[in-house]
Steps between C-alpha positions, in 0.01 A plus 500: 500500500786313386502253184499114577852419333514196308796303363510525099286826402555763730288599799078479440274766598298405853204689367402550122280580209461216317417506129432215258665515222458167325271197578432188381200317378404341811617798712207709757714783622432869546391524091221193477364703883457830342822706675753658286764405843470424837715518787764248641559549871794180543769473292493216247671214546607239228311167529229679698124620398532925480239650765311821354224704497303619218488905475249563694629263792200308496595205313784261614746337283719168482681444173650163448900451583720749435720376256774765463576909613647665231673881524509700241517854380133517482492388906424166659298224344355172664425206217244250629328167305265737339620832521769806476449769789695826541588612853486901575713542832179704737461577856199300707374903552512534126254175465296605767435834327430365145283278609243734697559698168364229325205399757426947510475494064282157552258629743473839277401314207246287687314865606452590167 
């Protein structure tokens, strides 16, 4: 899969792993819902709501606007209202895979 290009920070990843790195008071992202990261499976786009899904895929996810993408050596970042995500560049197998990881560690705890 190819990266959507966009016109001031270099091309966004399609499909991602999605970590919050700062949030705001009022902010209910991956954090306040118990998920160290989720999953983003559409690239962000500024002025939009970012579409993700908590780690174990269960949970869905609309942050308010996207305010600004930001490249640096550290990777891609997406700034909303409320919060500061990072974007890890992953494949939509890669997602699939981590989150029946997740769901196969959930269901082992439940048994005991």
């Amino acid at each position: 899969e190819r990266p959507m290009p966009t016109p001031d920070h270099g091309p966004v990843p399609q499909h991602a792993t999605v970590t919050q790195v700062r949030r705001g008071p009022r902010s209910v992202g991956l954090a306040q819902l118990g998920a160290p990261r989720g999953y983003c499976i559409a690239p962000p786009r500024i002025g939009e709501g970012m579409v993700m899904y908590s780690e174990s895929g269960r949970r869905r996810i609309v942050t308010t606007p996207v305010l600004r993408l930001m490249r640096t050596a550290g990777g891609i970042y997406a700034q909303t209202r409320n919060s500061v995500y990072r974007l890890e560049p992953t494949t939509r197998e890669q997602i699939a895979s981590a989150i029946a990881r997740w769901r196969r560690r959930a269901s082992d705890r439940a048994r005991g």
